[in-house]
C-alpha positions in Angstrom: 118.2 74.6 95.2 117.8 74.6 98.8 120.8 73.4 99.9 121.0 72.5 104.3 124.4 73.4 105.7 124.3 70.5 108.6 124.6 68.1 104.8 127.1 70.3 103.1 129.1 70.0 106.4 128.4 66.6 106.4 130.2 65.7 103.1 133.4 68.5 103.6 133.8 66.9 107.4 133.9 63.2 105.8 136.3 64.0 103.3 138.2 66.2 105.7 138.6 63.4 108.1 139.7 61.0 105.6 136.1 58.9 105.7 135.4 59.2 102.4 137.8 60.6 98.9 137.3 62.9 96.9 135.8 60.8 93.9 133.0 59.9 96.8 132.4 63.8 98.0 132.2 64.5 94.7 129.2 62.2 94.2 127.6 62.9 97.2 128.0 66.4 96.5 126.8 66.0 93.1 123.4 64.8 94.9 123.1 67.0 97.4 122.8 69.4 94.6 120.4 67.5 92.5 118.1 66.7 95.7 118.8 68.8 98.5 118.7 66.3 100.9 122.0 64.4 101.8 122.3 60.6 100.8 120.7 58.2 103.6 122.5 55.9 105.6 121.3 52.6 103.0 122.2 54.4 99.7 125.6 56.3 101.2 126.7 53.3 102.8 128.1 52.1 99.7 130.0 55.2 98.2 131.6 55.5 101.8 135.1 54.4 102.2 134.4 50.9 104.0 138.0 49.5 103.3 140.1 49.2 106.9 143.6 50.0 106.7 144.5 46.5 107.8 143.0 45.1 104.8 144.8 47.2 102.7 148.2 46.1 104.7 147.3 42.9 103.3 146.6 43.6 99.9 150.0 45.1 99.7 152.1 42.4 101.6 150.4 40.2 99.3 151.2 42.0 95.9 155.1 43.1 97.6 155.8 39.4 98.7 154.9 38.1 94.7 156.6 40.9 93.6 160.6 40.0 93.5 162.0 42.3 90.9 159.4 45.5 91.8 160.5 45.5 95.3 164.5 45.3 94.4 163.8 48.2 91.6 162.3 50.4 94.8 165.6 49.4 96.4 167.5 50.2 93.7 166.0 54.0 93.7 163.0 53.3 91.6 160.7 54.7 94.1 158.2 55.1 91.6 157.3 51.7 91.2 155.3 52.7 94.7 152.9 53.6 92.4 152.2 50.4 90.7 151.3 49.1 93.8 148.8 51.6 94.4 147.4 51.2 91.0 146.7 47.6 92.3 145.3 48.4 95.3 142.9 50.8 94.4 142.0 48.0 91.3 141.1 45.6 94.2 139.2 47.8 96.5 137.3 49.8 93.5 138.6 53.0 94.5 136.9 52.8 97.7 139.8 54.1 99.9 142.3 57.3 100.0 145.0 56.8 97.8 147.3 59.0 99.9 146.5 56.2 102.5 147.6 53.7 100.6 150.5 55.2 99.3 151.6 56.0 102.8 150.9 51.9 103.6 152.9 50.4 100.7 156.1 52.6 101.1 156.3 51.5 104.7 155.7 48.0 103.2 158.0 48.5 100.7 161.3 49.9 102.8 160.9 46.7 105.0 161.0 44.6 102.5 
């Protein structure tokens, strides 16, 4: 397979920069290999990361403010339950942001609330 650097560098800059996951490189990987040619801007739209971190501040002040009894076990030491939130988020936005993004968003969330 002929493979073009400028698209190889295409997909590790993306993911290097936090534009798309892994999940995403991997599938835009996986075509560049199949193809050769990177994904055009129609088709690659859609596996990009298109969720803003504001929207994700959102999510999570919406699932931390109906959440009571998660946010005092977080208090309480349970920094763990961090995670469920994630799990939530990343339900609601189909995987279509960095986890470590949105971990980083509902720990800062979570020690103000």
């Amino acid at each position: 397979m002929n493979i073009k650097p400028h698209a190889l560098a295409e997909i590790i800059n993306r993911l290097m920069t936090g534009m798309i996951n892994s999940r995403i490189s991997k599938i835009r990987f996986s075509e560049l290999l199949k193809t050769g040619k990177k994904l055009d801007p129609v088709r690659g739209k859609t596996l990009d990361e298109i969720i803003e971190e504001s929207e994700i501040e959102a999510i999570a002040t919406e699932l931390i403010d109906s959440s009571d009894e998660l946010v005092k076990k977080y208090k309480s030491g349970k920094t763990t339950v961090a995670n469920y939130f994630v799990g939530k988020i990343m339900q609601r936005t189909k995987s279509n942001t960095d986890p470590k993004t949105v971990l980083r968003i509902v720990k800062s969330k979570l020690d103000r609330a």
